[in-house]
C-alpha positions in Angstrom: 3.5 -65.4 94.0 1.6 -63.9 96.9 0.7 -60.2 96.8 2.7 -58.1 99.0 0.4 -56.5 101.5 1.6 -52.6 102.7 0.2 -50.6 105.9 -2.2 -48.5 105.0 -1.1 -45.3 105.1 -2.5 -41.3 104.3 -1.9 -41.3 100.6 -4.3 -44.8 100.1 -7.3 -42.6 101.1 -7.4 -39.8 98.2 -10.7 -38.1 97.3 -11.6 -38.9 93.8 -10.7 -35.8 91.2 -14.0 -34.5 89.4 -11.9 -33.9 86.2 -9.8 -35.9 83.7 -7.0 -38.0 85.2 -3.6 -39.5 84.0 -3.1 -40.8 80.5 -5.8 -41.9 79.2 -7.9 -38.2 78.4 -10.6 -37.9 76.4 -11.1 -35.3 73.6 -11.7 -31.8 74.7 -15.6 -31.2 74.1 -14.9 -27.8 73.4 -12.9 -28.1 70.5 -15.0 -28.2 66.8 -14.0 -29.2 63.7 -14.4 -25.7 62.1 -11.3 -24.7 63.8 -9.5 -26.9 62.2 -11.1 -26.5 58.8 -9.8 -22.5 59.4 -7.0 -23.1 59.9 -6.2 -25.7 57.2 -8.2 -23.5 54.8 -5.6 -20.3 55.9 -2.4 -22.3 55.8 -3.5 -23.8 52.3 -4.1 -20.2 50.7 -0.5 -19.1 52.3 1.3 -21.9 51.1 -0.5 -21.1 47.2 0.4 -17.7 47.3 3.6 -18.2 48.4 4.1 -20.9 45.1 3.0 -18.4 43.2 5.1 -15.6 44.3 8.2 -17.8 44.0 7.4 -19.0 40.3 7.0 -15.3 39.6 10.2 -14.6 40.4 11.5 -17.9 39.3 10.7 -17.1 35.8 12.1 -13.5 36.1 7.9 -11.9 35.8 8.8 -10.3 39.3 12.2 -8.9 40.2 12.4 -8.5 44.0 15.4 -6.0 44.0 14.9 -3.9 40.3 17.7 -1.3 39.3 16.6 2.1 38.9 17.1 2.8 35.3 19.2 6.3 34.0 17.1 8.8 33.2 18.2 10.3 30.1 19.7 13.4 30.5 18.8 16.6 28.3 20.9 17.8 26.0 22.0 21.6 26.0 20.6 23.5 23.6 23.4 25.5 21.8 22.7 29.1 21.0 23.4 30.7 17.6 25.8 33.4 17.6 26.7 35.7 15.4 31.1 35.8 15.4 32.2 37.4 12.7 36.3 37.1 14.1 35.9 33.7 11.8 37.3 33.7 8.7 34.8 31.9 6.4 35.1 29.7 3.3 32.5 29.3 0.6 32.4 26.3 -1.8 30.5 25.5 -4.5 29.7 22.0 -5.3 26.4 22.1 -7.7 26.8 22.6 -11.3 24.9 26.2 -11.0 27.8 29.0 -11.2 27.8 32.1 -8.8 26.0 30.8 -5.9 29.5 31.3 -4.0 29.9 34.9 -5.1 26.6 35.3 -3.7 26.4 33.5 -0.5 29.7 35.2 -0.2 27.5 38.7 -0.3 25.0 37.7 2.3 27.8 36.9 4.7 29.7 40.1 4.4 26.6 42.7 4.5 26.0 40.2 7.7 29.3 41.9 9.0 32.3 39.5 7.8 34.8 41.8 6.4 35.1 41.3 2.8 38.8 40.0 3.0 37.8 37.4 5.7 35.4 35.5 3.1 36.8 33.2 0.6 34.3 32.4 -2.4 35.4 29.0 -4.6 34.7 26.1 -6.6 34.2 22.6 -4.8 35.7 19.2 -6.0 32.3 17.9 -6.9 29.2 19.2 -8.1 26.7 16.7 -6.9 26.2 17.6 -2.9 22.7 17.3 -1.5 22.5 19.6 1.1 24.0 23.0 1.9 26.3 22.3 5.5 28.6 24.9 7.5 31.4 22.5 8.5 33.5 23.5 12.2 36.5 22.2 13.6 36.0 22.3 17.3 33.0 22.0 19.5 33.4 25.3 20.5 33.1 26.6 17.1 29.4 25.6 17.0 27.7 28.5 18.1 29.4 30.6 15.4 28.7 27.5 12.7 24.9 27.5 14.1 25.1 31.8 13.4 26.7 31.5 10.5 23.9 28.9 8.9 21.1 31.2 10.2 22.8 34.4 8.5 22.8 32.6 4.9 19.6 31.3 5.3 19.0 27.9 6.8 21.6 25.0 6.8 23.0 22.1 7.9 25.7 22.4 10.6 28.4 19.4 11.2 31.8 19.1 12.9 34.3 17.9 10.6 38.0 17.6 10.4 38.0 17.4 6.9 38.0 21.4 6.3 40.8 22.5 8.4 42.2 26.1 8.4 45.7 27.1 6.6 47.0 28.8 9.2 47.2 26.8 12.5 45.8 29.6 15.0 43.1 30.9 12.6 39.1 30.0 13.3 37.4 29.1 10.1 33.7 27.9 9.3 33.1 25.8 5.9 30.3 26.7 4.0 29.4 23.8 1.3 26.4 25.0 -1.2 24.7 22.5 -2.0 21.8 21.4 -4.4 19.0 22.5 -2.4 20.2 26.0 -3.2 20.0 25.6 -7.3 17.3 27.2 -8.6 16.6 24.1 -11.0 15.9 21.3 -9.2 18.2 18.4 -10.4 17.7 15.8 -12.6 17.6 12.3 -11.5 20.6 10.8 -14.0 20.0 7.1 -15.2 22.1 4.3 -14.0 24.8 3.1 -16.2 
């Protein structure tokens, strides 16, 4: 097939560009392999430090979002006091006799009138430690006075030492064996 011959017309006479034309470009001159080793060396330490953030917090080393824990908050301190509007009752569970009669003294030259102390025998004679015993929680600064004035004891809230009458406020004192004056005997086994 013959070739098709066209007038020539002002678009067949183009001066020849001094740069690179059309498709077929060759590779900038400018660009060096450096570059690309930057940037291949930055994106590879980004995509290790991102592994090992998220197998961090994968395995629960890292926790993204942590709960604040409670602080712990103080107790108060409850101060002793001295209420001699108790009535107060004295028991005496070690095998030594008297030590009722005379706790029962200490705590009415302390200010307890003499009618409002009740001096006895306990069920047992075997309990470790000398306790005052209260009812209510609000009973525990007299309890906490009430151990200072004989000397040192325990103080616990208990239920089991209830008053007779309903209305009436009444500490529990329970001597026990650290107030003998012989320290007990250890009692074989049977």
């Amino acid at each position: 097939m013959p070739r098709p011959s066209f007038p020539k017309d002002r678009f067949d006479d183009l001066p020849s560009p001094h740069g690179r034309v059309g498709a077929h470009r060759s590779e900038n001159p400018h660009m060096r392999g450096w570059v690309i080793f930057l940037w291949a060396a930055v994106a590879t330490i980004v995509l290790i430090a991102l592994g090992i953030f998220g197998t961090l917090v994968a395995s629960g080393r890292v926790t993204l979002f942590p709960t604040p824990t409670p602080s712990a908050t103080p107790t108060p301190v409850v101060t002793p006091v001295v209420d001699t509007s108790y009535n107060v009752s004295i028991l005496n569970a070690t095998p030594e006799d008297g030590l009722a009669t005379q706790v029962k003294d200490v705590v009415v030259q302390a200010g307890w009138a003499s009618d409002a102390v009740l001096a006895g025998g306990a069920g047992s004679s075997d309990f470790p430690q000398t306790t005052v015993y209260y009812l209510l929680p609000a009973d525990e600064p007299a309890a906490l006075g009430l151990a200072q004035v004989i000397g040192g004891a325990r103080v616990e809230q208990s239920e089991v030492y209830q008053p007779l009458e309903p209305d009436a406020r009444q500490l529990t004192v329970v001597i026990g064996l650290d107030r003998t004056s012989t320290p007990p005997t250890p009692t074989d086994g049977p």
